[in-house]
N, C-alpha and C positions, 0 to 999 in steps of 0.2 A: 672387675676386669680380670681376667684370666690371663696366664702366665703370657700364654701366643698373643694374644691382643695385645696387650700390652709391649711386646717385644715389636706386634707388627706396626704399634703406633709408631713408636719409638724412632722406627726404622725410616716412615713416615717421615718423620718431623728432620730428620738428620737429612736426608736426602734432598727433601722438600724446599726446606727453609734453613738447614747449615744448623739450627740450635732450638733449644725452647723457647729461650727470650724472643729473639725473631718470630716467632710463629704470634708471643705472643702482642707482637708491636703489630704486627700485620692482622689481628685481631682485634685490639684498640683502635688501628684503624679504621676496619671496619665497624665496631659501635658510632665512631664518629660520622662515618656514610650515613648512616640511619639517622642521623639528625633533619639530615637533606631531601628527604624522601617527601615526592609532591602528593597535597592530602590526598585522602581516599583511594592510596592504593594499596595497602595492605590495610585489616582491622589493626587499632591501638593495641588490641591482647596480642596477637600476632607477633608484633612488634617488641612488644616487652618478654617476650615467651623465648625471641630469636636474641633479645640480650642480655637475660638471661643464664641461656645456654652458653654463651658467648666468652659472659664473665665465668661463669664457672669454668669451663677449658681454662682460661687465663689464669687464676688462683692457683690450677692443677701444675700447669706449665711452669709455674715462678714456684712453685714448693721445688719442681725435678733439680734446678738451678744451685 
């Protein structure tokens, strides 16, 4: 990630959600949405692909902290 990205993340996250940790509970949260999801509407890979993603943001955010 480059210097501006990363500064416009940042900027992001502070404005958005007040912190890291926040962003990254409001992201936990949403892994656990995903548990609820009625069959057959998204594919399985799909699903693990978007939690995935999800946890990694999370790791990222609880290192900034």
């Amino acid at each position: 990630m480059n210097k501006k990205t990363k500064e416009d993340f940042t900027s992001l996250i502070a404005d958005s959600y007040g912190s890291h940790e926040e962003l990254a509970r409001i992201l936990d949260l949403g892994i656990e949405m995903l548990f609820y999801l009625e069959e057959d509407t998204f594919e399985r890979k799909e699903i693990q692909n978007v939690v995935s993603a999800i946890r990694g943001i999370i790791e990222v955010l609880r290192l900034e902290d």
